[in-house]
Each structure stands twice: as structure tokens, then as C-alpha cells.
C-alpha positions as CSV (number, residue, x, y, z in Angstrom):
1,X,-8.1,-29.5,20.8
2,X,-11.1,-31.3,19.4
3,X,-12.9,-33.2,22.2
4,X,-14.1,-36.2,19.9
5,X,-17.0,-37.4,22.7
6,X,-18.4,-34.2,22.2
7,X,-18.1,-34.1,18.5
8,X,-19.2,-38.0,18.3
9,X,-22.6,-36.8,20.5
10,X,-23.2,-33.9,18.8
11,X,-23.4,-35.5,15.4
12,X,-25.2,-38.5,16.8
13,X,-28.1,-35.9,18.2
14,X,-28.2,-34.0,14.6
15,X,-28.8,-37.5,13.6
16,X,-31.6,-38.0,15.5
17,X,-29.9,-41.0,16.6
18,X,-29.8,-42.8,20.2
19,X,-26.5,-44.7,21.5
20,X,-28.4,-47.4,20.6
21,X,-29.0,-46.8,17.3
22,X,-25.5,-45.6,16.6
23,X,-23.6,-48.7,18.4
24,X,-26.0,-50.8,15.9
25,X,-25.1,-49.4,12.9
26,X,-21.3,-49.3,13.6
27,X,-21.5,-52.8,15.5
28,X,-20.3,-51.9,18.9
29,X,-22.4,-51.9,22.3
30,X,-24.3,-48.8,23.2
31,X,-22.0,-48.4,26.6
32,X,-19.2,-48.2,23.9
33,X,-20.9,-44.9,22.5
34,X,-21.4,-43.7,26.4
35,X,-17.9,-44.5,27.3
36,X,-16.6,-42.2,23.8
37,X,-19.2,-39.5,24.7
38,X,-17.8,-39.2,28.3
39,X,-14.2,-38.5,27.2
40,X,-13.1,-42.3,27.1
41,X,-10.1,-42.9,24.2
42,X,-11.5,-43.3,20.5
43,X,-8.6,-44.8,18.8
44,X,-8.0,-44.2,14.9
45,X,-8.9,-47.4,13.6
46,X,-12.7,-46.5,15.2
47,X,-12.6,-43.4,13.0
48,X,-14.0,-44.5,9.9
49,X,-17.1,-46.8,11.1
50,X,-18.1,-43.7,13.5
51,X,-18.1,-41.0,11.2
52,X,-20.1,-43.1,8.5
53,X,-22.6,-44.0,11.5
54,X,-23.5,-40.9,11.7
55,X,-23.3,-39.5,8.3
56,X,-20.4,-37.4,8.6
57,X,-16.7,-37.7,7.3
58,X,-13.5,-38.2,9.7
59,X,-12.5,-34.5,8.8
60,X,-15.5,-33.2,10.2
61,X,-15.9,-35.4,13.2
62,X,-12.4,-34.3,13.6
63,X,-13.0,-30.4,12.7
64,X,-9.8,-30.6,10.0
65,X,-10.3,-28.3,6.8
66,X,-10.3,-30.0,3.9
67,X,-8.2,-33.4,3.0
68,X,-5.4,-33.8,5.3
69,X,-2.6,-36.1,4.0
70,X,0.3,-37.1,6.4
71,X,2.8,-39.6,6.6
72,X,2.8,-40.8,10.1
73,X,5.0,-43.3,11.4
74,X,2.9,-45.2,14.1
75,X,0.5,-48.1,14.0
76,X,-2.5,-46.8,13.9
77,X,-4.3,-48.9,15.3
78,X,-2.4,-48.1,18.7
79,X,-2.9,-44.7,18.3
80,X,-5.3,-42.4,20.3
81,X,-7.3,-39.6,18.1
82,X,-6.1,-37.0,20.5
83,X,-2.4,-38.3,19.8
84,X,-2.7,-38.6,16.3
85,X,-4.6,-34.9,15.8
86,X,-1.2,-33.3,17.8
87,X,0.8,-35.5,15.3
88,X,-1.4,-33.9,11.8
89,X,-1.2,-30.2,13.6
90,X,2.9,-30.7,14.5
91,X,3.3,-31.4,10.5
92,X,0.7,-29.6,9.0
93,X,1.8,-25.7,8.2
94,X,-1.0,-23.3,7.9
């Protein structure tokens, strides 16, 4: 399982970017960016703005190969990235 804080910090730090920086660009508070990097929920709909903060795209911040398309029957916006990567896994076959 991906750990996204990890992934979100990793990127951020290839980036050269601070918390700061990165919570500016996306429009959030920097203690957002801490709470993400220290295992707190990112939720789906937070996705897009983070991975274009820091110059990446969703499938990489979210280590999926290639375009993943699924049809997933859940409000997204309610939907943790953990929850939803164990949802794009159960249906994907490899």
C-alpha cells in the first residue's frame, strides 16, 4: 500500500519545495502539508491540486502504472486515498 504522506514529502523535497511553499501553491496551510506528511487522511478530491503542486501526476503520487480507468460508485469527495487505491486494485486485473 502506498503511504501518500510519504509519497506527498518525497516529491515536495525533489521539488526543492518547503511545506510552505507547497500549501501556497495548492492554497491550503502549511500544517495541512505536515498533517498529510505524518500519515493524516488525504482525501481524493485533494488529489489533483497536490500532485500539480508539486509537478507530478496523481498516478505517480499514487505509484499506479499507466492510466487507470474505473468506475467507482462512491462520492469521492468522501472517499479516503487509501480507500479508494484498495477499491482501483480490487477491480483492476493485472
Amino acid at each position: 500500500m502506498v503511504n501518500i504522506g510519504k509519497k506527498i514529502k518525497e516529491y515536495r523535497l525533489k521539488a526543492g519545495k518547503t511545506q510552505a511553499d507547497l500549501a501556497h501553491s495548492i492554497g491550503c496551510y502549511p500544517q495541512t502539508i505536515s498533517y498529510w506528511e505524518n500519515g493524516r487522511p488525504v482525501y481524493t478530491h485533494e488529489l489533483d491540486s497536490i500532485a500539480n503542486g508539486l509537478g507530478v501526476t496523481v498516478n505517480e503520487l499514487l505509484e499506479l502504472p499507466g492510466v487507470v480507468t474505473v468506475e467507482v460508485e462512491m462520492d469521492l469527495r468522501k472517499v479516503s486515498t487509501n480507500d479508494l487505491l484498495q477499491e482501483i486494485r480490487r477491480r483492476t486485473i493485472r
